[in-house]
Backbone as CSV, one residue per row, in Angstrom:
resi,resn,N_x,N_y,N_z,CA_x,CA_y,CA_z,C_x,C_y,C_z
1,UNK,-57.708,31.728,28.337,-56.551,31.727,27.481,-57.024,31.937,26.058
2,UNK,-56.411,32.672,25.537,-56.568,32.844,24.001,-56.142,31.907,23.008
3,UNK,-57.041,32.206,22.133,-56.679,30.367,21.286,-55.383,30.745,20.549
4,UNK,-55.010,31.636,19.890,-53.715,32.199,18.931,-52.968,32.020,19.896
5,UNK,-52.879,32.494,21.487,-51.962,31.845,22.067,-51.433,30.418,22.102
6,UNK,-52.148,29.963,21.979,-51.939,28.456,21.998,-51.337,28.081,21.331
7,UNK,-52.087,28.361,19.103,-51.152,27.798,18.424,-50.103,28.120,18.441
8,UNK,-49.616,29.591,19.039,-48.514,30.102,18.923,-47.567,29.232,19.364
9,UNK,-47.886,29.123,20.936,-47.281,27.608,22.011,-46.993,26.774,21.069
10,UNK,-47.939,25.882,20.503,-47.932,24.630,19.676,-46.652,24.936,18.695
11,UNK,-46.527,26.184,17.945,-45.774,26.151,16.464,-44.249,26.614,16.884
12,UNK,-44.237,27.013,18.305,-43.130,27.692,19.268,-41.779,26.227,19.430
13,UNK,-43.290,25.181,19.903,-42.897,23.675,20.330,-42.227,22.774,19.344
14,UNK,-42.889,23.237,17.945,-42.492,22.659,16.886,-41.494,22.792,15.974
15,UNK,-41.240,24.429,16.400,-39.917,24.540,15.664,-38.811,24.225,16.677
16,UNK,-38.801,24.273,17.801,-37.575,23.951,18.670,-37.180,22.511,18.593
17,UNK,-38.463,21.330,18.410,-38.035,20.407,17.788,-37.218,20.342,16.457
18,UNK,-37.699,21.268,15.710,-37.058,21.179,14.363,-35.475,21.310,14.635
19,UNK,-35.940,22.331,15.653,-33.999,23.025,15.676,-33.436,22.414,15.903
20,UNK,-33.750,21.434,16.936,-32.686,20.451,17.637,-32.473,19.080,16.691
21,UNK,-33.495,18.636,15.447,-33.869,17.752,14.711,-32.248,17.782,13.449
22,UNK,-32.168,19.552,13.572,-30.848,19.884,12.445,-30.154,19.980,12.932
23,UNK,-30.224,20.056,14.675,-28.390,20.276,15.059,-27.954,18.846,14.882
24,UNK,-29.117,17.289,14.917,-28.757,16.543,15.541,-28.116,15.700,14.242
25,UNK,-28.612,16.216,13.014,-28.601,15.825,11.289,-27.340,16.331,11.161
26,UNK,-26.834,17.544,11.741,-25.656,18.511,10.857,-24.840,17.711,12.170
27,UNK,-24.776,17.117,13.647,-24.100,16.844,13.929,-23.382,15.221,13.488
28,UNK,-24.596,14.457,12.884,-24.255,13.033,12.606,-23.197,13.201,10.883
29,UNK,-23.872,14.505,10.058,-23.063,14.443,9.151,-22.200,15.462,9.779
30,UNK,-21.725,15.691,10.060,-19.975,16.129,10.344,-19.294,15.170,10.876
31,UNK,-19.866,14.536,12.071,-18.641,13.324,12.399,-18.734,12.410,11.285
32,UNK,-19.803,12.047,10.294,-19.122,10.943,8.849,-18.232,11.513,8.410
33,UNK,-18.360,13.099,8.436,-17.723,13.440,7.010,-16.276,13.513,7.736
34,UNK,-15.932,13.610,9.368,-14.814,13.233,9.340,-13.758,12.159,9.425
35,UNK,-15.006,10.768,9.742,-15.054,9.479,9.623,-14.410,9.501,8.308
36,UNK,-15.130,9.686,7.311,-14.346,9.561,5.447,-13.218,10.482,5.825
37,UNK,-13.254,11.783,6.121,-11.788,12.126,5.703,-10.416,11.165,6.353
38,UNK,-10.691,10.668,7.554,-9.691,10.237,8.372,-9.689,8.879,7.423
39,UNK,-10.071,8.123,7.269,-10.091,6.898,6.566,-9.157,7.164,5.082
40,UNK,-9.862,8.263,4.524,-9.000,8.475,3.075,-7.801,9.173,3.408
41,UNK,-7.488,9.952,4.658,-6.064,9.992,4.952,-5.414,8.887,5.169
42,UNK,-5.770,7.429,5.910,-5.524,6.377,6.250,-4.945,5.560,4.647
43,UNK,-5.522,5.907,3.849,-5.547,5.093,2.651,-4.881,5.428,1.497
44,UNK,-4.284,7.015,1.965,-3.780,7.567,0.681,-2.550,7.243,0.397
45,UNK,-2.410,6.562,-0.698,-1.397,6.208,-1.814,0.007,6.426,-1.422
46,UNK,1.575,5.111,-1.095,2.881,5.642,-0.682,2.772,6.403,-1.740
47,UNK,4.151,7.032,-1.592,4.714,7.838,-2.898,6.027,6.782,-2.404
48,UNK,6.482,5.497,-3.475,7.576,4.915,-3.566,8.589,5.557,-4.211
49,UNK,9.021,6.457,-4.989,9.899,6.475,-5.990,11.029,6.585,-4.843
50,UNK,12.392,6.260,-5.140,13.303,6.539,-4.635,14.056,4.943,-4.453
51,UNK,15.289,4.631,-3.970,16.120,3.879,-3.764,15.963,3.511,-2.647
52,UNK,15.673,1.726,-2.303,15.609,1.155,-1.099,16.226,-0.255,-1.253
53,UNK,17.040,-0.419,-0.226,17.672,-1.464,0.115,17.828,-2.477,0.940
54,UNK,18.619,-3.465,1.036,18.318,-4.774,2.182,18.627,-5.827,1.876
55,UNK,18.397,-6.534,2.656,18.965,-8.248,2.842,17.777,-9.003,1.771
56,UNK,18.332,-9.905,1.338,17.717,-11.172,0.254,17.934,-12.668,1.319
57,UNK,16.947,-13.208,1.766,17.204,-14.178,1.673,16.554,-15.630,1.252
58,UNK,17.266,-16.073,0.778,17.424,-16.627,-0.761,17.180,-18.444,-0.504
59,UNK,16.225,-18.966,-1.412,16.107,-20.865,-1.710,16.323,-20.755,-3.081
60,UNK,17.249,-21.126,-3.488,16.902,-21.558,-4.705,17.119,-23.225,-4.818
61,UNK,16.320,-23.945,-5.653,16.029,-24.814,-5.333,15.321,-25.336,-4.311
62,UNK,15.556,-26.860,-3.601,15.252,-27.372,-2.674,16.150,-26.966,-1.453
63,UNK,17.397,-27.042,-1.678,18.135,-27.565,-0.438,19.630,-26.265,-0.471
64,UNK,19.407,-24.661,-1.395,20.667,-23.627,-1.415,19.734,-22.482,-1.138
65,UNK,20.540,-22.225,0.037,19.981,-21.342,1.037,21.259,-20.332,0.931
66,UNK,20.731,-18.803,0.936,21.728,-18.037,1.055,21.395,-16.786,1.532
67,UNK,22.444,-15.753,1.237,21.833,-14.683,1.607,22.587,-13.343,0.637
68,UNK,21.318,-12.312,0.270,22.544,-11.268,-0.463,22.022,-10.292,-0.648
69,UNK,22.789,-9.309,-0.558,22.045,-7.733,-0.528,21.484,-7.038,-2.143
70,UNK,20.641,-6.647,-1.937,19.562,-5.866,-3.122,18.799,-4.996,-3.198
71,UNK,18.712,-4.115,-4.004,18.305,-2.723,-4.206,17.341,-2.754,-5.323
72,UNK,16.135,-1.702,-4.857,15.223,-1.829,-5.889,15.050,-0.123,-5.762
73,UNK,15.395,0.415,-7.228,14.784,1.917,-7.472,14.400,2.320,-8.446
74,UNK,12.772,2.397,-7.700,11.584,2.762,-8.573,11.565,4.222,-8.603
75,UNK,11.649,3.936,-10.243,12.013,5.297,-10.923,10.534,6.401,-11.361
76,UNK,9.497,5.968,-11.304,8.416,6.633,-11.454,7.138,5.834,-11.343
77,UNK,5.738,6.297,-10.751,4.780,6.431,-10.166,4.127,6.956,-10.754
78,UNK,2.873,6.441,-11.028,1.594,7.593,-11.558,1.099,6.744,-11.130
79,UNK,0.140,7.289,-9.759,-0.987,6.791,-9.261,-0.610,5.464,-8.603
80,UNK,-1.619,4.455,-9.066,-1.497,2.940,-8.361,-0.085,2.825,-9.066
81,UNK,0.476,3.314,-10.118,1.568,2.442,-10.908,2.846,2.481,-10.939
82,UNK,3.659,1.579,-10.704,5.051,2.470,-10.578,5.966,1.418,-11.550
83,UNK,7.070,1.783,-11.840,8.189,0.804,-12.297,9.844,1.513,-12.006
84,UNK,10.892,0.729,-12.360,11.897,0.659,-11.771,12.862,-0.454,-12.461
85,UNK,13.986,-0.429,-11.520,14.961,-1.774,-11.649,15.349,-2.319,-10.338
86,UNK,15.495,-3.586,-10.077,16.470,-4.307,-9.236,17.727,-4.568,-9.727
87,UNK,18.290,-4.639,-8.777,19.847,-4.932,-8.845,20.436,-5.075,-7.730
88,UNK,21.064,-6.796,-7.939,21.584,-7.804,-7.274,22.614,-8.463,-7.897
89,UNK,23.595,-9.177,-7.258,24.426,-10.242,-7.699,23.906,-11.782,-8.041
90,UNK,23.954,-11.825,-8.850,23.572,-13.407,-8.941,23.990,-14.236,-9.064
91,UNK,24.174,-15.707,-8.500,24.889,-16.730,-7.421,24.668,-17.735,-8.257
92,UNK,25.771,-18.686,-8.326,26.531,-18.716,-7.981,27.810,-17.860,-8.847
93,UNK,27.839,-17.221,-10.001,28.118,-16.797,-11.220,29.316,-15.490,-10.631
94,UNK,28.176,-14.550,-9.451,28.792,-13.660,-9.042,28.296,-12.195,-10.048
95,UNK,27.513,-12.668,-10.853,27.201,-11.446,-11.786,26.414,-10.575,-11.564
96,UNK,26.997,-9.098,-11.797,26.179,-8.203,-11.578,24.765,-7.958,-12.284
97,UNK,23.537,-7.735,-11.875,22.452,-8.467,-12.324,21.456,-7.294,-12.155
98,UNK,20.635,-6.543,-13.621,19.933,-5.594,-13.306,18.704,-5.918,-13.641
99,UNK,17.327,-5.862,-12.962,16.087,-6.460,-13.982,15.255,-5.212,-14.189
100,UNK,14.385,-5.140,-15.377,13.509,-3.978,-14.982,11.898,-4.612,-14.394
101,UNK,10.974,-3.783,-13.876,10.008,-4.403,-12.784,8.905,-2.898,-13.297
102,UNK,7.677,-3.827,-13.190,6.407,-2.625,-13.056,5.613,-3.315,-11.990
103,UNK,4.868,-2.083,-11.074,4.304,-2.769,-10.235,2.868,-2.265,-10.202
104,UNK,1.847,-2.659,-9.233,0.545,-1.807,-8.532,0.476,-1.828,-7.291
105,UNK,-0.071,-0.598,-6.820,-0.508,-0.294,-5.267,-2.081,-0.492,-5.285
106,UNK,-1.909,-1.509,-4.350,-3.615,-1.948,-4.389,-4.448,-0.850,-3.124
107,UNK,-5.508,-0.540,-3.651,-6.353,0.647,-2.619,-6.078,0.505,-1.264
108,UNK,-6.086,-0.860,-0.197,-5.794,-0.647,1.052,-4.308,-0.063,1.163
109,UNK,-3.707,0.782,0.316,-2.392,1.646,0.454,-1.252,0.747,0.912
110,UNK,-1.080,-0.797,1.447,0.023,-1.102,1.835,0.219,-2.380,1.092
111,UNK,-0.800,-3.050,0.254,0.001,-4.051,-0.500,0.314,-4.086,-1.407
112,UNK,1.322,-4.599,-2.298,1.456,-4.037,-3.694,2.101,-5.341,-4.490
113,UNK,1.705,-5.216,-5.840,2.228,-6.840,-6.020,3.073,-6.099,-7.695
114,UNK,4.219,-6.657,-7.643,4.640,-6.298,-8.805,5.855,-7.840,-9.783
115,UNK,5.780,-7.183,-10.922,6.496,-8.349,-11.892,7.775,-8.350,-12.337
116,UNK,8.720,-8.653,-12.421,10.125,-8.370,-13.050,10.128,-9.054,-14.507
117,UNK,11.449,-8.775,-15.339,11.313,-8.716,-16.515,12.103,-10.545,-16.818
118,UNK,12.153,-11.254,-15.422,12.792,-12.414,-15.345,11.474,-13.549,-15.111
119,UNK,10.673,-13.382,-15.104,9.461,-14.125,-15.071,9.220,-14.525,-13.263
120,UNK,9.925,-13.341,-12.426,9.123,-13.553,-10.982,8.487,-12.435,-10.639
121,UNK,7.750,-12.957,-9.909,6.546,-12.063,-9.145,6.717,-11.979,-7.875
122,UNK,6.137,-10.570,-7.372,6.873,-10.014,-6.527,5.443,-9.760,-5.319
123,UNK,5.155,-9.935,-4.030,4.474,-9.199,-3.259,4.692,-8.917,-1.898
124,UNK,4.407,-7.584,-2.031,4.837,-6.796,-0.948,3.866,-5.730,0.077
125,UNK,4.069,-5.947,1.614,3.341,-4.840,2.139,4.616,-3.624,2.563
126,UNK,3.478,-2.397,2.937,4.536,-1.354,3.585,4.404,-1.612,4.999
127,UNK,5.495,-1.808,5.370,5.197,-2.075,7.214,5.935,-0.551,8.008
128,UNK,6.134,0.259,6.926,6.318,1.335,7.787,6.343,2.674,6.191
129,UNK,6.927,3.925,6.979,7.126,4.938,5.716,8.020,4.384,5.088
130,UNK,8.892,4.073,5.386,10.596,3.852,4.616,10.518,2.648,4.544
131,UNK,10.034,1.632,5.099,10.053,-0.030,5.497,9.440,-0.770,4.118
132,UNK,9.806,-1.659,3.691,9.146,-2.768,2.861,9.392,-4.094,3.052
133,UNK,8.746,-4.628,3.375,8.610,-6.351,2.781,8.415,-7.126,1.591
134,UNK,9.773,-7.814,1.460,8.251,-8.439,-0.201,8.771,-9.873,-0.243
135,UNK,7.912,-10.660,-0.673,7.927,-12.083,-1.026,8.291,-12.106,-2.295
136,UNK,8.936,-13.044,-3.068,9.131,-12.945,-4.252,9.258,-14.684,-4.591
137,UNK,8.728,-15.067,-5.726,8.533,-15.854,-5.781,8.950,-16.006,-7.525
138,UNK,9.704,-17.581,-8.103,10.118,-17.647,-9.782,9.931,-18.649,-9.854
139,UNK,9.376,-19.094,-11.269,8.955,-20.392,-11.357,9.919,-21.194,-11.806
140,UNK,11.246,-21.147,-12.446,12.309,-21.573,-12.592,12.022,-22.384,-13.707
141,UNK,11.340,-21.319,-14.898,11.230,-21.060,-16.125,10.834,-22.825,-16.837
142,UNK,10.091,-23.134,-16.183,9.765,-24.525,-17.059,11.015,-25.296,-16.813
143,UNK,11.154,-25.528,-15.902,12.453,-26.602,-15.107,13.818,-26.380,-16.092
144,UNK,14.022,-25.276,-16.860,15.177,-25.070,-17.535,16.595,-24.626,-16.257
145,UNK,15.482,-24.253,-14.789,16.750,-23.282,-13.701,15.415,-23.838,-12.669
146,UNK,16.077,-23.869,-11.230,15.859,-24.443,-10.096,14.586,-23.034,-10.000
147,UNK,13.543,-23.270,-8.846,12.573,-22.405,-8.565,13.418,-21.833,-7.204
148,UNK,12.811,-20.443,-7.212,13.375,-19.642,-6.501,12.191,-19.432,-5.613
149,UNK,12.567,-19.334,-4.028,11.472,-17.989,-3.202,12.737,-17.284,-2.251
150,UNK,12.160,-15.516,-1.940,13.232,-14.941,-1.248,12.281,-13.963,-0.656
151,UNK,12.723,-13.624,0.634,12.097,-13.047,1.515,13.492,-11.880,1.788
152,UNK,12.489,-10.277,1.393,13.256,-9.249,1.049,12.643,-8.239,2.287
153,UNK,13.630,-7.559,2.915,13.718,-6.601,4.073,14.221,-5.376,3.504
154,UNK,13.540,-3.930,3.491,14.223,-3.445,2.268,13.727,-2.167,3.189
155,UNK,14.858,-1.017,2.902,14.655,0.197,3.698,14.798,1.879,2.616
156,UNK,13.648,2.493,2.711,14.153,3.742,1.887,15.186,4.521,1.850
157,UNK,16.362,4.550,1.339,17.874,5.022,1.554,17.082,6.988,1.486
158,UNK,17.573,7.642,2.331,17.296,9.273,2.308,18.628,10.018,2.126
């Protein structure tokens, strides 16, 4: 046998390792890279703006339990940020009642915690496209008004 044959063999052996060394590199980075894309589709940002509505239901105080319908439409978005107004009746008075509200969308895309211009705070997940939840919670301003919590069911009107 000829020796150039050989190395030939040898360098024949070595690149077919190589080859299979980059299919096996270009195959681990393509499934990350579609690992990240699917994840940052998973994560990308509602677009809230629009009018959504639903049931309030309502403690104020200890022991007045109620219930009443309310609308929140957030009027613009940039990015994590959005703001808007609510508008509800407010009890026992009966008055028509508008607040303005800024909020944030926190990176896992579905929770978002926002403030009204009445000193409550607001947090909320998306439990669907159109769907919202939010807790809302008032401190009942330094015992001047009873503390409030209300658990809000709220749907994107189309």
């Amino acid at each position: 046998m000829d020796r150039s044959q050989g190395v030939r063999s040898r360098a024949d052996n070595s690149n077919k390792g190589e080859g299979i060394m980059k299919r096996y590199v270009i195959a681990v980075v393509a499934i990350m890279l579609l690992w990240a894309s699917g994840a940052a589709a998973q994560n990308a940002l509602p677009q809230l703006v629009g009018t959504w509505r639903g049931q309030s239901e309502v403690l104020l105080g200890t022991s007045n339990f109620s219930t009443q319908d309310v609308e929140f439409v957030i009027l613009k978005q940039q990015g994590h940020l959005f703001t808007g107004v609510k508008r509800y009746v407010k009890e026992p008075e009966r008055i028509k009642t508008e607040e303005t509200f800024t909020g944030v969308i926190l990176n896992d895309a579905r929770m978002i915690a926002f403030s009204d211009s009445d000193t409550g705070y607001n947090f909320a997940i998306m439990t669907g496209p159109d769907r919202l939840e939010i807790a809302y919670v008032h401190d009942g301003l330094g015992k001047k008004q009873p503390s409030m919590a209300c658990f809000l069911a709220l749907t994107r009107q189309k």
